[in-house]
C-alpha positions in Angstrom: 15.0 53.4 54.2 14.3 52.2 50.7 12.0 49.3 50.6 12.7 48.1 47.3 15.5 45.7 48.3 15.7 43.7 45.3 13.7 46.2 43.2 11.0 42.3 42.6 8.2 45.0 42.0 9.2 45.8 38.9 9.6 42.2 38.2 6.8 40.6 39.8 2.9 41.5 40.2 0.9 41.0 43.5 2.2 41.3 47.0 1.4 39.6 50.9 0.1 42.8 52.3 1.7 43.5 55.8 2.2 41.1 58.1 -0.5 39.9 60.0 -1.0 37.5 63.3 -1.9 34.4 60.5 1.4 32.2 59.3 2.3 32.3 55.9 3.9 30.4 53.4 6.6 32.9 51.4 5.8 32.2 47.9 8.0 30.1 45.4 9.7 32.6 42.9 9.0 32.7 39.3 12.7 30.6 38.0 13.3 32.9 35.0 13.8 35.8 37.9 15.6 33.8 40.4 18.4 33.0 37.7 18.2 36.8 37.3 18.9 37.8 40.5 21.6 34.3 40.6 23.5 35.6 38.0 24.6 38.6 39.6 24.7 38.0 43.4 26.8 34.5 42.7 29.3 36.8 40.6 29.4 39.1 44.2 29.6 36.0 45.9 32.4 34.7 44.4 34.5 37.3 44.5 35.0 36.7 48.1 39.0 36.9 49.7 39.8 33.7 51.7 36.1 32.2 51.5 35.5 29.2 54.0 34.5 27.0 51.6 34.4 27.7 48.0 31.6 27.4 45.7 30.9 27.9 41.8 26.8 28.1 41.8 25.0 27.0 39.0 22.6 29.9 38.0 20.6 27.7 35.8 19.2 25.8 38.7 18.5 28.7 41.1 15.7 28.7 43.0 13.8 31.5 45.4 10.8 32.5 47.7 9.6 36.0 48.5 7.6 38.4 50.0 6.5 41.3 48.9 9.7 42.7 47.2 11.8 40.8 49.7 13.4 37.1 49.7 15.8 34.4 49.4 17.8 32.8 46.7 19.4 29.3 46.6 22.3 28.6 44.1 23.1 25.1 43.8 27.1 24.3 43.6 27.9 23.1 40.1 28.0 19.4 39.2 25.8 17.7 42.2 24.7 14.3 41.6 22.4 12.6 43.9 24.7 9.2 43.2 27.8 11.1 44.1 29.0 11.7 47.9 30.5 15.3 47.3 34.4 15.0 47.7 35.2 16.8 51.4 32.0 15.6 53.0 34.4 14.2 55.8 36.6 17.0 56.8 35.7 20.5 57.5 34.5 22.9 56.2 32.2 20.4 54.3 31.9 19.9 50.5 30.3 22.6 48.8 26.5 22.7 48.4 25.6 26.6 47.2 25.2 30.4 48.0 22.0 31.5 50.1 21.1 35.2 49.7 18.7 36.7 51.7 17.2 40.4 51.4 18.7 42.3 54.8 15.2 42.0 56.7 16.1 37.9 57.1 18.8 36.9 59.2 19.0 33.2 61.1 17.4 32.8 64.7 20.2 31.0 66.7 19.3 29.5 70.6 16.1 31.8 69.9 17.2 35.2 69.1 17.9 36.8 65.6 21.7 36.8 65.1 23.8 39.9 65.4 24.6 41.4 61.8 27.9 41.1 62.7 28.4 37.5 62.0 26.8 37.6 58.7 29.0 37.8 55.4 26.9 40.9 53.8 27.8 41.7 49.7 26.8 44.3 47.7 25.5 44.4 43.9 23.9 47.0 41.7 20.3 47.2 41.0 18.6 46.9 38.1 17.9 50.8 39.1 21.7 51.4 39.3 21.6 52.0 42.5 23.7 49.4 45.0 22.1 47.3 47.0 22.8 44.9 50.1 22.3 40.9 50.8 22.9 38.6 53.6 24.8 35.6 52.4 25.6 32.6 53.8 27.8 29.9 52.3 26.4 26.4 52.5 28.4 23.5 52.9 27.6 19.7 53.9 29.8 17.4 56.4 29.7 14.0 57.2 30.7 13.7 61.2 32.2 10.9 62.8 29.4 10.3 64.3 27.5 9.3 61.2 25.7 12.5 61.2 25.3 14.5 58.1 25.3 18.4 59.0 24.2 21.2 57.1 26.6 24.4 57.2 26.1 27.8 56.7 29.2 30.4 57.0 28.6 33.8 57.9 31.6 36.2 58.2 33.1 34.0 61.0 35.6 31.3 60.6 33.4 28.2 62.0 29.9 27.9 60.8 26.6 30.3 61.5 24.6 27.5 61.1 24.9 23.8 62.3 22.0 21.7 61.3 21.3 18.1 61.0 19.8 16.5 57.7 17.4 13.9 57.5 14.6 12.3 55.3 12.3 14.4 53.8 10.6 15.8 50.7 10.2 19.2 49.1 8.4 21.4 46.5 10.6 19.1 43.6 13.3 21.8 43.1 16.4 19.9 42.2 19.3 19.3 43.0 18.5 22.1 46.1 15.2 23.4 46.9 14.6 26.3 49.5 11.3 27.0 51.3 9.8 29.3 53.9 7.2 28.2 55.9 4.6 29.3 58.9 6.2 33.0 59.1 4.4 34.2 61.8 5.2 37.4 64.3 8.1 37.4 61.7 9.6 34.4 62.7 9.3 31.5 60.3 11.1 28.0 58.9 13.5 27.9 56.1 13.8 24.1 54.7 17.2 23.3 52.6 15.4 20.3 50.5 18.7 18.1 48.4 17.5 16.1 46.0 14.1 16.2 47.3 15.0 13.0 49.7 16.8 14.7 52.4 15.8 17.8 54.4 17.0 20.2 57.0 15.7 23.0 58.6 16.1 25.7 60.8 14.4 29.5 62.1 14.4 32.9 60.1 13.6 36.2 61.0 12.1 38.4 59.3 12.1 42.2 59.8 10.2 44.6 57.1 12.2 47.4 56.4 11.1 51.1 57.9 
């Protein structure tokens, strides 16, 4: 299997080595080559039949972490203003937040266990090699329940949400208006933090498997 996923090496010097026993911090990605890699994978993105909640990202304030040649990309929805309650916070699917790409080796951990491909949306893009290449991608949306509970969504392939996560106070690396972040990956199981507006935070548990 080709280990290039996103072809980064060509784009980016130094590297983690393999994984070892001691957690890690994935490293923040240069802006210039997140809006890159934005650019093309939000075009895939939205090109999607019948999405569950539809998003138009704005590339210019992309974000991304990554590993080796391997990582994630957060694409802000267009227009968010930290005055503004999104319109559709209070029905489902949620208003609109972004697109998160991951390289294939990430995929969610769910009650403890990596979730099955299956239920991930997966797209597919040309490399700057010409060659095609695959992402997982979830769809991020944020509801407001009845409950006064403010959930982070993330749609897979599935109808209802992947992910189901509730935000709360909290600070990140400054990234506005969204800001993503893997921490303490360790036996290849880390933290991905969603920061908005570097006030309010969510998390929840990534897995990471280095390709063969």
């Amino acid at each position: 299997m080709r280990k290039l996923v996103w072809g980064l090496a060509a784009l980016t010097a130094g590297a983690f080595g393999a994984a070892s026993a001691v957690a890690e911090d994935l490293d923040i990605l240069d802006p210039q080559i997140a809006q890159a890699f934005a650019q093309v994978l939000a075009e895939a993105a939205e090109k999607v039949e019948k999405p569950q909640v539809k998003i138009s990202g704005d590339i210019e304030k992309s974000c991304g972490v990554h590993k080796e040649q391997v990582g994630l990309i957060l694409v802000p929805q267009k227009d968010l203003k930290p005055e503004e309650i999104p319109e559709g916070v209070e029905t489902d699917p949620g208003a609109p937040m972004g697109h998160l790409f991951m390289s294939t080796g990430f995929v969610p951990v769910i009650d403890g266990k990596p979730v099955d491909a299956a239920k991930l949306r997966t797209l597919t893009f040309t490399g700057q090699d010409g060659n095609e290449q695959k992402v997982n991608y979830l769809a991020l949306s944020v509801r407001h329940t009845d409950d006064d509970v403010w959930h982070l969504y993330g749609y897979g392939a599935e109808e209802k949400p992947l992910i189901d996560v509730q935000i709360a106070e909290g600070t990140g690396p400054g990234t506005l208006p969204l800001a993503i972040e893997v921490k303490e990956l360790e036996d290849n199981t880390g933290t991905a933090y969603v920061t908005i507006y570097d006030r309010f935070q969510t998390s929840f548990k990534l897995n990471y498997k280095p390709a063969e």
